[in-house]
Rosetta silent file (secondary structure, phi, psi, omega in degrees, C-alpha in Angstrom):
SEQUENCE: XXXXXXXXXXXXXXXXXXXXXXXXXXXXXXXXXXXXXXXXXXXXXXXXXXXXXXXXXXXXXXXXXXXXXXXXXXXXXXXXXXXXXXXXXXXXXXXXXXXXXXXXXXXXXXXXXXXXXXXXXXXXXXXXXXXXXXXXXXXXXXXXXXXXXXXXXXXXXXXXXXXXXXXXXXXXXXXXXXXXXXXXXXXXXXXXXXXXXXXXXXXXXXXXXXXXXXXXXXXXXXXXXXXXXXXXXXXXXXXXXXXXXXXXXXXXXXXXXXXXXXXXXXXXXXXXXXXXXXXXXXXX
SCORE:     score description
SCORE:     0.000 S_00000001
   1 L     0.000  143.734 -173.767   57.089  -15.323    0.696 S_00000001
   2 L   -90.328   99.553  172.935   57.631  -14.492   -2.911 S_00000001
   3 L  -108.735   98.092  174.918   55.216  -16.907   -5.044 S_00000001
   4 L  -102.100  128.001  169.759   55.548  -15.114   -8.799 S_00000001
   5 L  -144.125  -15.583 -178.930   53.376  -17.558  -11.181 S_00000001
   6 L  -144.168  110.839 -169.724   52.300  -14.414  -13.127 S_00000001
   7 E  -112.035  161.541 -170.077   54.800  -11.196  -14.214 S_00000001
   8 E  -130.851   95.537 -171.200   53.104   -8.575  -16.022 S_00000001
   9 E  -122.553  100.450  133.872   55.700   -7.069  -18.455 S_00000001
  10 L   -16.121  104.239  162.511   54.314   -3.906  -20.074 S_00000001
  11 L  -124.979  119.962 -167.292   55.790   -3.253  -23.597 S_00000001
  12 L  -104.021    7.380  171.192   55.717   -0.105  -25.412 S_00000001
  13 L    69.155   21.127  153.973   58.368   -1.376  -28.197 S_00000001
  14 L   -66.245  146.445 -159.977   60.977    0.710  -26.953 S_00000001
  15 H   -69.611  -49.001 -172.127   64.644   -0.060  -27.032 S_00000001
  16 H   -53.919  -35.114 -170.741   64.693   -0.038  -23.173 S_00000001
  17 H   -64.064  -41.799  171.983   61.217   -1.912  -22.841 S_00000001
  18 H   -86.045    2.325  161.098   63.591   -5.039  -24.949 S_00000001
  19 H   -69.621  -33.999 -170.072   66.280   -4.456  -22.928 S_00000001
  20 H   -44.036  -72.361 -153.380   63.882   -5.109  -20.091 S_00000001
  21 H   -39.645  -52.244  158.658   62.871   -8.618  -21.675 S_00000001
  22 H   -90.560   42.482  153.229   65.647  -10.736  -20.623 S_00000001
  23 H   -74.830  -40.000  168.660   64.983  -10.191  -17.374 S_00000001
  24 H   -71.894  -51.187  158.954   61.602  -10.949  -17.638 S_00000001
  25 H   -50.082  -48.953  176.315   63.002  -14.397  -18.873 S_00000001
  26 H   -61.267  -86.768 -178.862   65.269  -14.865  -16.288 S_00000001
  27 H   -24.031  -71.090  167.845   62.688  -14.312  -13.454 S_00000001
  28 H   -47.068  -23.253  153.638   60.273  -16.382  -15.278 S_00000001
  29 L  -101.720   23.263  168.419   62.007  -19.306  -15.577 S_00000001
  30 L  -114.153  -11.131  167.431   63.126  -19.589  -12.483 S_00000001
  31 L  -124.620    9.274  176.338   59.789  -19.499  -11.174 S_00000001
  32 L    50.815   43.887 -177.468   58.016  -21.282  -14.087 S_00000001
  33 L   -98.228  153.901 -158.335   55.802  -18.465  -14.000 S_00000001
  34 L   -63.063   33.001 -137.181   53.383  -17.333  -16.713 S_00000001
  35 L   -37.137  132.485  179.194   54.551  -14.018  -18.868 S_00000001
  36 E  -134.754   84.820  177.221   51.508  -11.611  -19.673 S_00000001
  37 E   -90.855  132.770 -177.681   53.216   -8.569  -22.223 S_00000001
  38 E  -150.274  101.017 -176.089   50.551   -5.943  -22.635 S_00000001
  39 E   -80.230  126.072 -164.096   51.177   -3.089  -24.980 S_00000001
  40 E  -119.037  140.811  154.359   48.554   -0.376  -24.303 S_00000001
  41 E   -84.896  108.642 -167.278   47.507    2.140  -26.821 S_00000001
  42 L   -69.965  155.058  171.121   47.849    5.181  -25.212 S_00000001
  43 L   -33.693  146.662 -174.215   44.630    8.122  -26.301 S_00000001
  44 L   -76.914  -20.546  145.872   45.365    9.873  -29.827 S_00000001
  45 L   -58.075   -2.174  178.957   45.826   13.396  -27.577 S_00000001
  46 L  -136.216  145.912  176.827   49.086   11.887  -26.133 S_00000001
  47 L   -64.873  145.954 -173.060   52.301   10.632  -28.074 S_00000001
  48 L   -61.482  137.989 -174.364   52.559    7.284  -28.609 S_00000001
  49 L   -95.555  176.455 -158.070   55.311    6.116  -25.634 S_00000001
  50 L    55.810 -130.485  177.344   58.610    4.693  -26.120 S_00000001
  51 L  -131.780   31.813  167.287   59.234    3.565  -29.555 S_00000001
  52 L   -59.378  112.409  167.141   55.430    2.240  -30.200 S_00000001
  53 L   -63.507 -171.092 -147.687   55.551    3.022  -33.866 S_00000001
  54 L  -102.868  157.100 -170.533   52.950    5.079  -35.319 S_00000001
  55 L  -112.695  136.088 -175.909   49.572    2.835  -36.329 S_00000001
  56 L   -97.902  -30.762  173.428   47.989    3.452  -39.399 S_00000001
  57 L   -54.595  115.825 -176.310   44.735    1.434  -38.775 S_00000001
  58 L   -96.670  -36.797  171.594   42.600    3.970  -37.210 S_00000001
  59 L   -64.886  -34.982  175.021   39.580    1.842  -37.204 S_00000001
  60 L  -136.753   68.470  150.604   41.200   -1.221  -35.266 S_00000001
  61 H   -11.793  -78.751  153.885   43.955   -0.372  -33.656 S_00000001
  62 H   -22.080  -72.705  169.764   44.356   -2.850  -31.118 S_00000001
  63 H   -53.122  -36.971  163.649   44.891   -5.242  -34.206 S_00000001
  64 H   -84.949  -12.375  156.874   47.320   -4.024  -35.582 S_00000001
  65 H   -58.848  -23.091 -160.873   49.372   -3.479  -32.626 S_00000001
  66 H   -91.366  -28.564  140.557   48.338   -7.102  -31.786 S_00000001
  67 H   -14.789  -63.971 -169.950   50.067   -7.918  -35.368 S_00000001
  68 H   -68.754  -35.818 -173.261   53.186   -5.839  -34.711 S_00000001
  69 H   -47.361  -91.395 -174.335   53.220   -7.671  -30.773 S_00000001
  70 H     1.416  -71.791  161.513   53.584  -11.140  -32.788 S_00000001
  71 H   -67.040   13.487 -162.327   56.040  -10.345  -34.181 S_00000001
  72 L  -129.492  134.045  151.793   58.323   -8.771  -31.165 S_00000001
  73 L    73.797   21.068 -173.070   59.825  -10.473  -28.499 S_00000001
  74 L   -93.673   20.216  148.214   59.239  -14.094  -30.056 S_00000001
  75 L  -103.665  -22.367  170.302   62.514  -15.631  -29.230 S_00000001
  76 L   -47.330  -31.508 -177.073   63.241  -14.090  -26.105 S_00000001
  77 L  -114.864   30.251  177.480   60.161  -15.654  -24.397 S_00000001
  78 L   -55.922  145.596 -177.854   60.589  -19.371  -26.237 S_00000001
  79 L    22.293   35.624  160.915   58.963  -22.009  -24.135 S_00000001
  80 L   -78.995  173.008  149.711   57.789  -19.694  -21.829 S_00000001
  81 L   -89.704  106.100  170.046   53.780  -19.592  -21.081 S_00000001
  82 L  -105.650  120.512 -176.871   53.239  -16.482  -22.867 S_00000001
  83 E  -128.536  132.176 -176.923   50.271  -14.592  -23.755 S_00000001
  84 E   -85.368  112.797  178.087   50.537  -11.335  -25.707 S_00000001
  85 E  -117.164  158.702 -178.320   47.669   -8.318  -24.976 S_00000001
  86 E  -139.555  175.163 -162.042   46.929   -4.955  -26.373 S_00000001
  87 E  -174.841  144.546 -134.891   44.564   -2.293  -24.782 S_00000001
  88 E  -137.487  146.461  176.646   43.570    0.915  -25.538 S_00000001
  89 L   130.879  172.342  171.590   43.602    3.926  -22.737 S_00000001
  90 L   -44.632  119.327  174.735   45.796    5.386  -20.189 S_00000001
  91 H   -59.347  -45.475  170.807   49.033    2.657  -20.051 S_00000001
  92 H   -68.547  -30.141 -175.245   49.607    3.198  -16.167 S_00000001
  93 H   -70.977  -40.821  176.226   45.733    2.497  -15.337 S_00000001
  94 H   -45.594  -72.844 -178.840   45.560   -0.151  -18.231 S_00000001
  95 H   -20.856  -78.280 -177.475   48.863   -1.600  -16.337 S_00000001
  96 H   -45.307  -52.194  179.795   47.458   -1.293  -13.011 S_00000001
  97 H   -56.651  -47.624 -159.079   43.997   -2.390  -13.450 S_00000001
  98 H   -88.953   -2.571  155.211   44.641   -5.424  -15.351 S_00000001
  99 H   -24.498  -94.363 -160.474   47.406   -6.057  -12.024 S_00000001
 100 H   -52.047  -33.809 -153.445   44.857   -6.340   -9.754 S_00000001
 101 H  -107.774  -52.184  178.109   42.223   -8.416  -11.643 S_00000001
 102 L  -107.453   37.631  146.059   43.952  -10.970  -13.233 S_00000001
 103 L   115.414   -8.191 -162.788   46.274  -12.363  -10.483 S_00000001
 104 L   -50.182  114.117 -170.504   49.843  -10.598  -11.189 S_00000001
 105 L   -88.899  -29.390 -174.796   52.394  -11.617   -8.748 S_00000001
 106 E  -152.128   91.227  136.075   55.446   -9.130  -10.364 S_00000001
 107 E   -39.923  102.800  156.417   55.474   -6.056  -12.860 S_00000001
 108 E   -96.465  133.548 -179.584   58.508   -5.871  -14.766 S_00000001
 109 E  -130.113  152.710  147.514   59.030   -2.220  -16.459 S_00000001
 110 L  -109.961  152.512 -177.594   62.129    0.132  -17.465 S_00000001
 111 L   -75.174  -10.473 -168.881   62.077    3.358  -16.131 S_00000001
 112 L    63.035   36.485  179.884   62.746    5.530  -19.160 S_00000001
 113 L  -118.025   92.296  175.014   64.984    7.629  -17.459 S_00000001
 114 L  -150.115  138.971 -175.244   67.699    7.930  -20.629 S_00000001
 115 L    54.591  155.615 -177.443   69.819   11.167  -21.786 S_00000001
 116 L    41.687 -129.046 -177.284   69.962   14.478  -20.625 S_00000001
 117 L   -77.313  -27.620  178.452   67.303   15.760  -18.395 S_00000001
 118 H   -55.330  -23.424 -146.806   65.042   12.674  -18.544 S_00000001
 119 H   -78.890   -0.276 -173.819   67.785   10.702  -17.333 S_00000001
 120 H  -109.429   14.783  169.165   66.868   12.669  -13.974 S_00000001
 121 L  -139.222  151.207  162.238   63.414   11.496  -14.088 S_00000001
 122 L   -12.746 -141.655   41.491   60.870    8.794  -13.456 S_00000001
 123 L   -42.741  146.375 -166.530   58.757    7.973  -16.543 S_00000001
 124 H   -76.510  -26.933  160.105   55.208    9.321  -15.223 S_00000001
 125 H   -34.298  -56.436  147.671   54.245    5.265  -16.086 S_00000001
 126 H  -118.652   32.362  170.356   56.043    4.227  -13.639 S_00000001
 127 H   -58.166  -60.565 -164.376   55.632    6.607  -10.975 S_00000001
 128 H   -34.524  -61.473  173.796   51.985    5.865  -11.608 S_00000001
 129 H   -76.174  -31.185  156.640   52.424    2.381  -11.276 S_00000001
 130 H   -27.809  -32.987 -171.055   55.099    2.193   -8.548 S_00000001
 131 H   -80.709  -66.320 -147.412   52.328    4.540   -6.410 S_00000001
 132 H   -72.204  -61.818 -151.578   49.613    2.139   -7.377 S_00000001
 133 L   -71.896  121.310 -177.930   50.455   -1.614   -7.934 S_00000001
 134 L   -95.763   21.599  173.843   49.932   -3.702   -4.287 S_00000001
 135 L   -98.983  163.287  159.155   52.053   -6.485   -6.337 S_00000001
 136 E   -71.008  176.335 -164.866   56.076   -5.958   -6.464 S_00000001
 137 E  -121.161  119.426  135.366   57.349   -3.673   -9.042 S_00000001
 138 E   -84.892  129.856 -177.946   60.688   -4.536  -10.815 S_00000001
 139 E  -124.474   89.644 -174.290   62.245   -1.621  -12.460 S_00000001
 140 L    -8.431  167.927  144.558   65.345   -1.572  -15.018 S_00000001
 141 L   -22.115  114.954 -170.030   68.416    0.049  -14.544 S_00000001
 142 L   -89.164   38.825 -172.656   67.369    3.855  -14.542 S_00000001
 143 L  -125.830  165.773  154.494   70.249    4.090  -17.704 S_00000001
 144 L   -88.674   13.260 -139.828   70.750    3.637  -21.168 S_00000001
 145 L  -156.198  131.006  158.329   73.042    0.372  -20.957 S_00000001
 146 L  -121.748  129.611 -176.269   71.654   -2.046  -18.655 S_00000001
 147 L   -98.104  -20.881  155.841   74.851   -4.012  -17.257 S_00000001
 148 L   -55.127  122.991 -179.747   73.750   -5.930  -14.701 S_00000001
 149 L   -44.997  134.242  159.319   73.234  -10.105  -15.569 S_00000001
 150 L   -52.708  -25.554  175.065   69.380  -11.196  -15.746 S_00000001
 151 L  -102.976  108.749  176.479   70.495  -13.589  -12.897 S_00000001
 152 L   -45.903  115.549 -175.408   71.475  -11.790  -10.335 S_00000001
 153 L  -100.084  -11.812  170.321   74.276  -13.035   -8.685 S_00000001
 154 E  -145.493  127.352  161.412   74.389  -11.040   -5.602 S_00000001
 155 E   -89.664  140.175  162.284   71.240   -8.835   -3.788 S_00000001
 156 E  -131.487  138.841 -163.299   71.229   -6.398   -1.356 S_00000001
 157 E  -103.387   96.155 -163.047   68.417   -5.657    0.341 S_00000001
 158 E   -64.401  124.021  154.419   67.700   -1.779    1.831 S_00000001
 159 L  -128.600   60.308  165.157   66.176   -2.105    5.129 S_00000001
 160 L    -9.400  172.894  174.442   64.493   -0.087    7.740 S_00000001
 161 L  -110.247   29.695 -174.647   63.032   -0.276   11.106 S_00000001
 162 L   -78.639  166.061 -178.588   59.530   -0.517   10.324 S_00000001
 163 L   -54.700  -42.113 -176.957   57.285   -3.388   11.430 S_00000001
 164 L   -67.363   26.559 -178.283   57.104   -4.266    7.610 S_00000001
 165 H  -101.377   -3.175 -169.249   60.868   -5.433    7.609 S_00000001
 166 H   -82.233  -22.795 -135.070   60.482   -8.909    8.888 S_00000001
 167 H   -96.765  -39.023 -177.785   58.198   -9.596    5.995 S_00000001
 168 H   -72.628   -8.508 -179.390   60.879   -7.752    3.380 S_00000001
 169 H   -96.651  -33.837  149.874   63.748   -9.843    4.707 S_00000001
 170 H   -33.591  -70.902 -173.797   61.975  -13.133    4.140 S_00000001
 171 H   -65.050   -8.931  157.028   61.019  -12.486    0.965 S_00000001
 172 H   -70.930  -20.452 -163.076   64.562  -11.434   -0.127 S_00000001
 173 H   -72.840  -67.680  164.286   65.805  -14.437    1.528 S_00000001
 174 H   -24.470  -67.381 -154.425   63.273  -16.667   -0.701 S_00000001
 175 H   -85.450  -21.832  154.730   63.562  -14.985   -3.955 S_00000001
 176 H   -19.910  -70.874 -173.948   67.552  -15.075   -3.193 S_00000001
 177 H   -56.240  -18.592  168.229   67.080  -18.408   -2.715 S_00000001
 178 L  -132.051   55.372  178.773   65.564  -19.099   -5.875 S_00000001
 179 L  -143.659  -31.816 -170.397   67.466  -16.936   -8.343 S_00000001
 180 L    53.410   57.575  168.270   70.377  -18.122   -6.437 S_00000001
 181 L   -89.527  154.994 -166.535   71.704  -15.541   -5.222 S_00000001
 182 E   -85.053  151.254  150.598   74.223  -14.436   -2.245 S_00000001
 183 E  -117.056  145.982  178.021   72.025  -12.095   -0.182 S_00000001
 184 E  -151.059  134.769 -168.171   73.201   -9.155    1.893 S_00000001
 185 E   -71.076  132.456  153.739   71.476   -6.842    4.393 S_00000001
 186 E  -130.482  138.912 -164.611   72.094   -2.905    4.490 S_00000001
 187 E  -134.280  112.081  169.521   70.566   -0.420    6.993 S_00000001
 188 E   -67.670  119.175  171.203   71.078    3.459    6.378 S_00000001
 189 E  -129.605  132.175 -150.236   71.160    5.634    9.303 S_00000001
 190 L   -90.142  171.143 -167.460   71.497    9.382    8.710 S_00000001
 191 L   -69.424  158.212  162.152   75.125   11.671   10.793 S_00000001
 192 L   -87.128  -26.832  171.649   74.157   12.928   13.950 S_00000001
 193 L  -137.415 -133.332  172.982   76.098   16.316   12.722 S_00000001
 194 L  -143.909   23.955  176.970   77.869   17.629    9.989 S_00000001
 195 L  -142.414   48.925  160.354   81.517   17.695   12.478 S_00000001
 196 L   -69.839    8.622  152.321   81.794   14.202   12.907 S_00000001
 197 L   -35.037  -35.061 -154.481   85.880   15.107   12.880 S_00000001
 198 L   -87.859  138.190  174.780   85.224   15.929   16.827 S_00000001
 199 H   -55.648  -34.925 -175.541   85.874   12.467   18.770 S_00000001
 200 H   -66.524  -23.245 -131.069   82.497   13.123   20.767 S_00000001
 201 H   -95.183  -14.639 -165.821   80.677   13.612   17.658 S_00000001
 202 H   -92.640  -11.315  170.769   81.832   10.175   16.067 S_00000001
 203 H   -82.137  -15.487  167.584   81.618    8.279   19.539 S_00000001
 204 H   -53.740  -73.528  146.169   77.852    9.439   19.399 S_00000001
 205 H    24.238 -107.071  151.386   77.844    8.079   16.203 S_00000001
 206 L   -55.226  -25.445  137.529   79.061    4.885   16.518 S_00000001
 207 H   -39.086  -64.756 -174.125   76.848    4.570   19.288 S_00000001
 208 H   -72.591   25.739 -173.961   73.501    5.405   16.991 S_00000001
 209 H  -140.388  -50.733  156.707   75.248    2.582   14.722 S_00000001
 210 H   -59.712  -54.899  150.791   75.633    0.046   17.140 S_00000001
 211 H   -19.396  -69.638 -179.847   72.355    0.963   18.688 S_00000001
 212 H   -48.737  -74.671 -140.741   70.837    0.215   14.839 S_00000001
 213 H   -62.933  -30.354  172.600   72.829   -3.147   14.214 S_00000001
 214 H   -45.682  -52.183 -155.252   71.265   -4.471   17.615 S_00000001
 215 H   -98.897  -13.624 -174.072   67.748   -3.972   16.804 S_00000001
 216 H   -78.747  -37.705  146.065   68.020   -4.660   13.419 S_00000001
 217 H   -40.029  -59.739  167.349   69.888   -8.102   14.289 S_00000001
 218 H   -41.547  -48.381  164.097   67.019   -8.825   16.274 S_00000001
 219 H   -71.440  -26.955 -162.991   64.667   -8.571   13.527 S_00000001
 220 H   -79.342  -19.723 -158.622   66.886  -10.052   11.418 S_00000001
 221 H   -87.407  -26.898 -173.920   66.878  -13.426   14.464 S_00000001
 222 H   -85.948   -9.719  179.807   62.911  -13.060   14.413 S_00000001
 223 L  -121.557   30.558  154.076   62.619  -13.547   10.607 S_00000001
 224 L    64.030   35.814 -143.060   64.651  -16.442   10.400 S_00000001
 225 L  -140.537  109.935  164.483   66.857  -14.738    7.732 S_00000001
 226 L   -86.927   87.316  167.403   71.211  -15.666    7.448 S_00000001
 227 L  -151.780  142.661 -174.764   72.544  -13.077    5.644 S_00000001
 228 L   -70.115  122.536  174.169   75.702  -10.649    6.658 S_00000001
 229 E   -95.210  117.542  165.705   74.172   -6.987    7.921 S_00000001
 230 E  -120.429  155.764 -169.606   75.959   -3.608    7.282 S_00000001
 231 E  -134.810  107.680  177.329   74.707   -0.411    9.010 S_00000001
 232 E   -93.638  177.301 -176.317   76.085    2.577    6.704 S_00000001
 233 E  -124.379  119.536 -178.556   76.182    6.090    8.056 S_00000001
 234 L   160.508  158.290  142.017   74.943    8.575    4.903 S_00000001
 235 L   -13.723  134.474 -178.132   71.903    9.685    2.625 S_00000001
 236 H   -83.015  -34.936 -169.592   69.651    7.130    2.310 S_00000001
 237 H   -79.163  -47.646  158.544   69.434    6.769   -1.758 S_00000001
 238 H   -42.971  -60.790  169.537   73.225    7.506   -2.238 S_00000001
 239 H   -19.056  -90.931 -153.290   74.147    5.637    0.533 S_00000001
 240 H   -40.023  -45.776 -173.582   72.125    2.686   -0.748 S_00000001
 241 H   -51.151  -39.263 -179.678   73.500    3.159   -4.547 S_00000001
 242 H   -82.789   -6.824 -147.052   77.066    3.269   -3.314 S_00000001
 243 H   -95.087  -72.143 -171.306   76.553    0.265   -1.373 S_00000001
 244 H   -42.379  -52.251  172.160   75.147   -1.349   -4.104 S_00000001
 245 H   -75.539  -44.130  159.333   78.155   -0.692   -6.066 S_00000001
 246 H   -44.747  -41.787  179.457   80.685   -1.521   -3.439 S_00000001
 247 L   -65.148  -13.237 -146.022   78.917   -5.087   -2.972 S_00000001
 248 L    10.101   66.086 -164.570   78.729   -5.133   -6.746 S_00000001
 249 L   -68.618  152.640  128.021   75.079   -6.020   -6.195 S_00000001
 250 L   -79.023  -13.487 -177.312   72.850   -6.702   -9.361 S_00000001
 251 E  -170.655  137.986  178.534   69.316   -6.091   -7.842 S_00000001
 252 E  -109.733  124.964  153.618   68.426   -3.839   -4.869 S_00000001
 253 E  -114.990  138.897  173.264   65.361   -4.897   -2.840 S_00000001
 254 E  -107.657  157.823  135.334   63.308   -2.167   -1.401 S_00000001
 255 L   -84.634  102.986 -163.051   60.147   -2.041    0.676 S_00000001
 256 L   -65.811  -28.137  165.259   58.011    0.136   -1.055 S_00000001
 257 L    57.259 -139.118  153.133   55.237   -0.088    1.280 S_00000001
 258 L   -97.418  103.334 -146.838   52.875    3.229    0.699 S_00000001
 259 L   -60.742  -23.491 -161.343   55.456    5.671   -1.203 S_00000001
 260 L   -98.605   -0.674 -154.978   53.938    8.958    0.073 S_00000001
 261 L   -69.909  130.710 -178.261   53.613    7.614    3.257 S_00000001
 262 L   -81.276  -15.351 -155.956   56.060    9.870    6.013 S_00000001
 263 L   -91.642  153.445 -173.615   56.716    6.406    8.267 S_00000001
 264 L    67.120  137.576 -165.560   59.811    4.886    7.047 S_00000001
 265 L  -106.990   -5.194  153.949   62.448    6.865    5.437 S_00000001
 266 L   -79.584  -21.031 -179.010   63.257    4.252    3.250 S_00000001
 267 L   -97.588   17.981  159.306   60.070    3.996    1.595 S_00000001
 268 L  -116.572   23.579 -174.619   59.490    7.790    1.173 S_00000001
 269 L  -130.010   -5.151  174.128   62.954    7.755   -0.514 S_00000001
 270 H   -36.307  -66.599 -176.694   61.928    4.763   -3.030 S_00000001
 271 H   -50.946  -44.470  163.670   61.796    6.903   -6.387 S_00000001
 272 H   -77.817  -30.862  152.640   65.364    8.251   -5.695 S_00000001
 273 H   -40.349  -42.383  161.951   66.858    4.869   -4.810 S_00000001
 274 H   -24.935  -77.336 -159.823   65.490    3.925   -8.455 S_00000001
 275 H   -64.925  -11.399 -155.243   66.843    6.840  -10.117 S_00000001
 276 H  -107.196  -49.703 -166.318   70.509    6.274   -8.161 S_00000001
 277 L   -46.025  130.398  175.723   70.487    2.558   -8.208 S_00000001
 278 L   -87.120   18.725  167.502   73.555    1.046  -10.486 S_00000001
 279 L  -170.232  177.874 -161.610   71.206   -1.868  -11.374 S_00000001
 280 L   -71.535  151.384 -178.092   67.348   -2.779  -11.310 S_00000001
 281 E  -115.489  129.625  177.970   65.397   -2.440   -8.162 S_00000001
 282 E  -129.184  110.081  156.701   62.634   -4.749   -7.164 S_00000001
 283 E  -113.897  136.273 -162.618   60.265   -2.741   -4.772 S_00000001
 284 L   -81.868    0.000    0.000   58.059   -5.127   -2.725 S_00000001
């Protein structure tokens, strides 16, 4: 079950990292959970990331970013519990590290994926953390516009047939339930050929489709979870994206599980589901 009392929202003072922010609000009040924004000064061999201006204190750094933090993001997080941190070092380990240690129930990020060729990649931040972080990961709109509402009004939730699915369709059903949100199930299953035209090839098919919605039903009856189940036929990251837009979803839940991991082909397809997704992705 999804108990967020502590989000971790990473800010590098980039226009995407404040697009991010009321999101971070939204989430946070709905679960009257704690905010922890922690701007890390990355080493003086690597460009500063985002749009972290450039710091002229060379002797104390860390203060004067914790200056410029003050002043950023103070209406957005009004009567929130907020506490502002700076930190000096690699951002994904800084990120990660302080994850694990001081209690973080959710990492909110943007992906940095905006114009041209970046727009067809990760940020290496939050590969890093996405690999790393045993908490969930929410991740922005992989765009420059993010268009989706901080309250989601409808989820759909990516599923598989791994053992770990009972656990992701409870906790969509929960954090549905308290974002108040419709929820809705989708299960990818790749063609059996590339001449599904031929009647055998699409009664085969349709078999392997039925065959899915059965066992998946099943899981769905053992984890005590009421929400309408579609079983697409397609790519799993496209698939899911177009889904997402037919449903006119606002937030995709994944199981992210271990990303490099071969069992489950939705969770070794997690980074392209990101980059494809028409709104933010929360992988659990």
């Amino acid at each position: 079950m999804p108990i967020i009392k502590h989000i971790l929202f990473p800010f590098d003072f980039s226009e995407q990292g404040s697009l991010a922010a009321p999101f971070v609000r939204a989430v946070a009040s709905r679960y009257d959970a704690k905010v922890s924004v922690l701007s890390v000064i990355p080493p003086v061999w690597n460009a500063p990331p985002g749009g972290m201006p450039p710091l002229a204190g060379l002797d104390a750094p860390e203060h004067e970013l914790a200056a410029l933090l003050d002043r950023t993001l103070g209406k957005e997080f009004t009567g929130l519990v907020t506490s502002r941190l700076t930190d000096l070092g690699d951002p994904a380990l800084k990120i990660i590290e302080f994850a694990h240690t001081q209690g973080v129930d959710l990492i909110m990020m943007p992906t940095h994926g905006v114009g041209g060729y970046r727009s067809m990649l990760l940020g290496s931040t939050t590969v890093k953390v996405l690999h790393e972080a045993r908490c969930p990961v929410w991740t922005a709109t992989h765009a420059e516009e993010q268009r989706s509402p901080a309250v989601p009004r409808t989820i759909l939730c990516a599923v598989d047939d791994t053992p770990q699915t009972v656990t992701l369709m409870r906790w969509a059903s929960e954090f549905s339930r308290q974002m108040g949100a419709a929820l809705k199930l989708l299960h990818v299953i790749p063609p059996v050929s590339d001449a599904l035209a031929l009647p055998s090839e699409r009664e085969m098919q349709e078999e392997m489709r039925q065959g899915a919605r059965a066992k998946l039903e099943s899981v769905q009856q053992a984890a005590w979870v009421e929400a309408p189940l579609r079983v697409a036929v397609g790519g799993i990251a496209e698939t899911v994206a177009e889904e997402a837009r037919q449903e006119g979803a606002d937030l995709i839940l994944i199981g992210r599980g271990l990303l490099p991991s071969p069992l489950g082909r939705l969770r070794s397809n997690a980074y392209a589901i990101i980059q494809q997704s028409p709104c933010p992705v929360v992988s659990v």
